[in-house]
NUMAR-206029 format. One record per residue (C-alpha): x, y, z. Coordinates in steps of 0.25 Angstrom, whole numbers, plus 5000, padded with zeros to 4 digits. Layout:
BEGIN
XYZ;...
***
This chain:
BEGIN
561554265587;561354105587;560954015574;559454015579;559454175584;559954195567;558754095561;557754155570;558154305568;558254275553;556754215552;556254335560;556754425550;556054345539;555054335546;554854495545;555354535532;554154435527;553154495535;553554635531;553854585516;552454515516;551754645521;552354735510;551954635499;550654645505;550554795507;550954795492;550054705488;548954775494;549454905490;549554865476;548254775474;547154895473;548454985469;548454885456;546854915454;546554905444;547554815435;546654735425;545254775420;544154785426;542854715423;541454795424;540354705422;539154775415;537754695420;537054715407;537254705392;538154775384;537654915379;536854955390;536855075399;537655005408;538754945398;538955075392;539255145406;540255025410;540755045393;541055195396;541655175410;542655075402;543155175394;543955255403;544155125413;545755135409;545855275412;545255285425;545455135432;546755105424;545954975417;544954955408;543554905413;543054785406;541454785404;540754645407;539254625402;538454525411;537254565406;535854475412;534854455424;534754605423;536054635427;536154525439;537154435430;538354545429;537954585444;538254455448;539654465442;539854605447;539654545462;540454405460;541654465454;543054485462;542954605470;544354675465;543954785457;544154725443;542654685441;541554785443;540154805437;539254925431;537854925438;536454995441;535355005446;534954845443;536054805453;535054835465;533954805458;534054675453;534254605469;532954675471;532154565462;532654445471;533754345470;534954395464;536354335465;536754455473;536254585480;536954685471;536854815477;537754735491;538554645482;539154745472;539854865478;539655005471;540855085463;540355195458;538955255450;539355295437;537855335431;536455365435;535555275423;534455325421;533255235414;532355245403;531155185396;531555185380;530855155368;531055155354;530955295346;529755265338;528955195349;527555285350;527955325366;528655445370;528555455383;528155365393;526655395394;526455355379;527155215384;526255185396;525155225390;525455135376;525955015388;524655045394;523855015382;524654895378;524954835391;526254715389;526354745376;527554845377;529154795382;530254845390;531554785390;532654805401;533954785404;533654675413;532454615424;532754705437;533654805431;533354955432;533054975416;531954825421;531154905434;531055045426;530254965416;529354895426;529355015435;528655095423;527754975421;527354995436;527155135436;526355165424;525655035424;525954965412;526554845408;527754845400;528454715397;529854705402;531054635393;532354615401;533654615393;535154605398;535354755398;535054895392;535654865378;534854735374;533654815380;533754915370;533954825358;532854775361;532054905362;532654935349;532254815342;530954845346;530854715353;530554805367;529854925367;530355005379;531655005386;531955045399;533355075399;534555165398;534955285391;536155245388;535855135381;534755215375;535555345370;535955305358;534655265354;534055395359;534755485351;534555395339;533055415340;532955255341;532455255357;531855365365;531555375380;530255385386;530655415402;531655385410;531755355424;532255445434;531955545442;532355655430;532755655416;533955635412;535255715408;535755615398;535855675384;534655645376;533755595387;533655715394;532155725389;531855605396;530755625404;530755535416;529655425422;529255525431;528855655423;527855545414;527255515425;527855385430;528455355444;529655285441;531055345444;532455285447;533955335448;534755235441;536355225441;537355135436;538655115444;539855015445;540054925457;541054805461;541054685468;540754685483;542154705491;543054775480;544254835486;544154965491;545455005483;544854945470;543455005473;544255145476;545055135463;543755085455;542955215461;543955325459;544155265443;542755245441;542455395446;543555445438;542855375425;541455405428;541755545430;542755565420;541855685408;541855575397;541455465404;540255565409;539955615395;539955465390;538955435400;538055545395;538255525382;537755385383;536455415392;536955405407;537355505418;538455495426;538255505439;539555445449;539455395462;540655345469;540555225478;540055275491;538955355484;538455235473;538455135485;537555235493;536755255480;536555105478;536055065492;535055185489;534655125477;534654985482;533655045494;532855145482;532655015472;532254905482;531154975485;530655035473;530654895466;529854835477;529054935481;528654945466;528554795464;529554785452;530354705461;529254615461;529154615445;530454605441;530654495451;529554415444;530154455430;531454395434;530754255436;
***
C-alpha cells in the first residue's frame, strides 16, 4: 500500500471512530439529561401572599418534596394583580422542570377580563390537580348574622354600607362575592388584597366585614370561635372537619354554585421525561395517607387528577367560566373595577 493509500485509510478510520465516539456521547448525554432530573431544587411559585389556602398547600407539598422527587421544592411568593404577577412568572420561566407554579381557578379567569400578558389556560401546561377548593362567605363570630338570609336582609336595609374583601380583583374568592351581590341583589362593597391571608387580617381587624374565602385559611379561626361561616359555594356541603354544617348557597335560596380546584402546572413545552418524573413524584406525595390527613386537617380535600384528566378538566372549566362570567355580566364589573 502506497504513502497516500496509508494517509487516506488512516483519515477514514478517524473519520469513524469520531462519528461513532460523538453518537455515544450524544446518546449519553441524552440518556443522562432527564436520567439526572431532578439534580437541584426545584422552585414552586405561589401566585398569592403567604398564608393562604394556596401557600399552605404548596407549604405541605414541601414537606415530603425530598422523599418523593429526590429535591426539595422551594416556594416563591409573587403575590399581586390577583395572581397575574406570579402567573406571568410561571409562563416565562425555563421550561426544564426546575420551576413550576401552584394554581386555581383564577388562572382561567382572570384572561376573561381583557388584556393580560398572557392567555393562562394555553400558555401554562397542567401537572396534576392536588385539591378541590371550595369557597366561603366568613364573618366574625359576633357579627349579628348566622346565616346568609340575616345578611342579605341586613345589606338590604343598609345598602354600601357593608364590605367584602378578596384575594384579588378577578380571582374566584372576587366573583363569589359579586356573584352573591347579583343574585340576591344587594350591594356589598368589595375590597381586593393580594391573597387569602391579608384578606383575613382584615376581616379580623374588623376593617372588612365579610370575607369570601377559604377554609383553610379560616380553620383555625373556626375552631377558635373567632369566625364562622355563613355558606358556602358548591353544589353540596362539605366533608372538611368542622365545616360539614356548612349549608351551601343553594339550600338558602341563592343560585350560585361552582366547583373550584387547585392544581400545579409548568411552563408550556416541559420535557416529557421531566413532566413524567414531575407526575409520578407528585402523585406519589399527593396520595401519600399524611399528606391526605394534612390536607384535611387544614380545611381541604384531596382530590388528584393526573395530567391527561386536569388538562380535560381545565378546558371544561375554561368553557363553564367564560360563559358563566359573561352571561352574568361579572365580566363586565370586574373589568371596570380593574380600571
Amino acid at each position: 500500500m502506497g504513502y497516500k493509500n496509508k494517509v487516506l485509510t488512516l483519515m477514514v478510520v478517524f473519520l469513524c471512530m469520531s462519528i461513532i465516539l460523538g453518537g455515544c456521547s450524544n446518546m449519553s448525554k441524552e440518556s443522562t439529561t432527564s436520567g439526572q432530573y431532578p439534580s437541584k431544587s426545584i422552585n414552586i411559585i405561589v401566585p398569592f401572599a403567604a398564608g393562604g389556602g394556596m401557600d399552605l398547600l404548596a407549604r405541605t407539598l414541601e414537606k415530603s418534596s425530598q422523599k418523593y422527587l429526590g429535591q426539595p421544592l422551594v416556594i416563591v411568593n409573587i403575590a399581586g394583580g390577583g395572581g397575574t404577577l406570579g402567573m406571568n412568572e410561571m409562563v416565562a420561566a425555563e421550561p426544564n422542570g426546575y420551576t413550576i407554579g401552584a394554581v386555581g381557578t383564577s388562572t382561567i379567569l382572570q384572561s376573561l377580563y381583557g388584556e393580560t400578558r398572557y392567555h393562562y389556560p394555553t400558555a401554562l401546561e397542567p401537572i396534576v390537580q392536588v385539591v378541590s377548593a371550595p369557597k366561603v362567605i366568613a364573618v366574625l363570630a359576633d357579627r349579628p348574622w348566622n346565616n346568609l338570609s340575616d345578611l342579605v336582609n341586613y345589606a338590604k336595609e343598609h345598602p354600601g354600607q357593608i364590605k367584602f374583601g378578596h384575594a384579588g380583583l378577578g380571582t374566584a374568592t372576587h366573583v363569589v362575592g359579586e356573584m352573591l351581590n347579583k343574585e340576591a341583589g344587594i350591594k356589598l362593597a368589595q375590597v381586593p388584597f393580594k391573597g387569602d391571608s391579608e384578606a383575613l387580617t382584615a376581616l379580623l381587624g374588623g376593617h372588612i366585614q365579610i370575607l369570601s374565602g377559604n377554609p383553610a385559611a379560616l380553620k383555625e379561626h373556626v375552631q377558635s370561635g373567632t369566625v364562622k361561616i355563613l355558606g358556602v359555594a358548591e353544589e353540596k356541603r362539605m366533608t372538611i372537619h368542622g365545616f360539614e354544617n356548612v349549608p351551601t348557597f343553594k339550600e338558602q335560596g341563592i343560585n350560585v354554585s361552582f366547583n373550584f380546584s387547585n392544581g400545579i402546572v409548568a411552563p408550556k413545552g416541559i420535557p416529557a421525561a421531566e413532566k413524567a418524573k414531575l407526575v409520578a413524584g407528585l402523585k406519589k406525595m399527593i396520595n401519600d395517607p399524611e399528606f391526605k390527613k394534612v390536607m384535611m386537617d387544614i380545611g381541604m380535600e384531596v382530590e388528584y387528577l393526573g395530567p391527561d384528566e386536569f388538562n380535560d378538566r381545565w378546558a371544561e372549566d375554561n368553557v363553564k367560566w367564560t360563559k358563566i362570567v359573561k352571561e352574568t355580566g361579572i365580566a363586565d364589573i370586574i373589568r371596570a373595577q380593574k380600571k
